[in-house]
C-alpha positions in Angstrom: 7.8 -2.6 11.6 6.4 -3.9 8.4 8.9 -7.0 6.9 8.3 -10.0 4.9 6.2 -11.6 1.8 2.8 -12.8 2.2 0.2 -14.3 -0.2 -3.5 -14.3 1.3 -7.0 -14.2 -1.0 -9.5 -11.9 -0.4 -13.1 -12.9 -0.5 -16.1 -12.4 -2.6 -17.7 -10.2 -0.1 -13.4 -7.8 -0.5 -11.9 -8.9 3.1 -8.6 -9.7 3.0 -7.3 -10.9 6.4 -4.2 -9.1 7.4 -1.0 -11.2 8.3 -1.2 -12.0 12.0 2.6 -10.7 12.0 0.5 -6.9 11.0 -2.0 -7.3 13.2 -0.9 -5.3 16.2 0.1 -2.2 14.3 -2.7 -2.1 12.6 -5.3 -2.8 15.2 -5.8 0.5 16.4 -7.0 1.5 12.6 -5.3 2.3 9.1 -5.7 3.8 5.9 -5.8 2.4 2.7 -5.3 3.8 -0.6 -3.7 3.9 -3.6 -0.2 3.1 -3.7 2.2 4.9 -6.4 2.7 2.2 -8.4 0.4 0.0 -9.3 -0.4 -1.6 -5.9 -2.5 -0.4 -2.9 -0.9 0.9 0.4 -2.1 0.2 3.7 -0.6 3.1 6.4 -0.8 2.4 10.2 -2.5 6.0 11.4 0.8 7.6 13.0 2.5 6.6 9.5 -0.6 8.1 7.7 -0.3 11.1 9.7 3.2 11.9 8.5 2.5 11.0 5.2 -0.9 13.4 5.4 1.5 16.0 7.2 3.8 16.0 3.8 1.0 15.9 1.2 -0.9 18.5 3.0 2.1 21.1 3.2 2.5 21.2 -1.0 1.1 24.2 -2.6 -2.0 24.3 -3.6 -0.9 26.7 -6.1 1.1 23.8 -8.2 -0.9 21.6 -10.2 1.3 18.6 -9.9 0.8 19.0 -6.1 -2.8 19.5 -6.4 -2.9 16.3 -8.4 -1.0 14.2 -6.1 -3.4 15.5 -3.4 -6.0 14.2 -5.0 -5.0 10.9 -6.0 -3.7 10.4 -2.1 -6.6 11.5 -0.2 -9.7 11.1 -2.7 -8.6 7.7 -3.3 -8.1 6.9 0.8 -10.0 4.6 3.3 -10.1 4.9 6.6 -10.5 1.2 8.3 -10.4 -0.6 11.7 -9.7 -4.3 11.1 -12.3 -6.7 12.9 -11.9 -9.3 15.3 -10.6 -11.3 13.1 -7.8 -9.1 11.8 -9.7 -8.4 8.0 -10.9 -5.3 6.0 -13.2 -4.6 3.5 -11.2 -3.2 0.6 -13.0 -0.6 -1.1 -14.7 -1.8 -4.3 -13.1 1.4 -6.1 -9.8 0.4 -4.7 -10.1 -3.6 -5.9 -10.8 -2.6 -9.3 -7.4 -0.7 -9.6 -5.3 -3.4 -9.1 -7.7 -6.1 -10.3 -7.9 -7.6 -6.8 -9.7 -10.4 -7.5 -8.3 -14.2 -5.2 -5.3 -13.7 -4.1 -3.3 -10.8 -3.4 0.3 -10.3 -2.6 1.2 -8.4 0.4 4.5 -7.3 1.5 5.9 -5.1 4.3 7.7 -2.2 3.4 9.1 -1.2 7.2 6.4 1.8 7.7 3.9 0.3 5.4 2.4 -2.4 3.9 1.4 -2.5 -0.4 -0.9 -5.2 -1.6 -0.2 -6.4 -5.3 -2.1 -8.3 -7.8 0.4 -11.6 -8.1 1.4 -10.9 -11.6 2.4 -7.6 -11.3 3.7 -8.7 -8.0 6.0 -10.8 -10.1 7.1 -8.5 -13.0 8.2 -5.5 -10.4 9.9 -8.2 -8.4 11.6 -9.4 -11.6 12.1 -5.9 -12.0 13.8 -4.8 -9.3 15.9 -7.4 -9.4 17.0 -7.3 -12.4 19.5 -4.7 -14.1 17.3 -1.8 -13.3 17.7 -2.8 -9.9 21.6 -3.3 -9.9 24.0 -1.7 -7.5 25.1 1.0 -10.1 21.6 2.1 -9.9 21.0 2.3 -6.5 24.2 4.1 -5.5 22.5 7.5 -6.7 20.1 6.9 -3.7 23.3 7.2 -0.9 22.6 4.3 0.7 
């Protein structure tokens, strides 16, 4: 289980060390990619899997599921961290968020999404705002 808020920088060679709270589910290997926002997300393999499962199953006859295909799986990294709990972030995958220092990274239960700080901070501000009231989240039935 993926919980919390973490702030860590990632280095001028693109390692970011993982949050030793991660570590262990993430040991075994992840993927990285794209997130649907604009973040990155970082799947543990079994959550991948599922997630790959889903995608996989869409028709290739739709051209919106065509297109989420290939924004999932062109745009995915499969890593093992190192010894010292850190991965090499693609250079492709840096640029879209503008990973450059430090790097937000919060757990999201089954996954984990890394955010530049400043859009960190305006979805934050977001989501807590109006937008991300009550009234608007009872349409979810939760």
């Amino acid at each position: 289980m993926f919980l919390g808020e973490f702030v860590h920088a990632v280095d001028q060679a693109g390692r970011l060390t993982i949050p030793a709270k991660f570590r262990d589910e993430l040991a075994g290997g992840l993927v990285i990619t794209r997130g649907l926002d604009r973040c990155l997300a970082i799947y543990p393999l079994d959550e991948w899997q599922k997630l790959a499962d889903q995608v996989s199953a869409l028709p290739i006859t739709n051209r919106q599921a065509r297109a989420f295909r290939r924004l999932v799986f062109a745009n995915g990294s499969d890593l093992t961290p190192d010894k010292n709990g850190r991965i090499l972030i693609p250079p492709r995958l840096r640029e879209f968020i503008d990973l450059d220092g430090d790097v937000v990274i919060t757990g999201l239960n089954t996954y984990v999404e890394l955010w530049h700080p400043d859009d960190w901070n305006q979805e934050r501000d977001r989501v807590e705002s109006d937008e991300g009231s009550l009234e608007a989240w009872s349409s979810l039935g939760i």
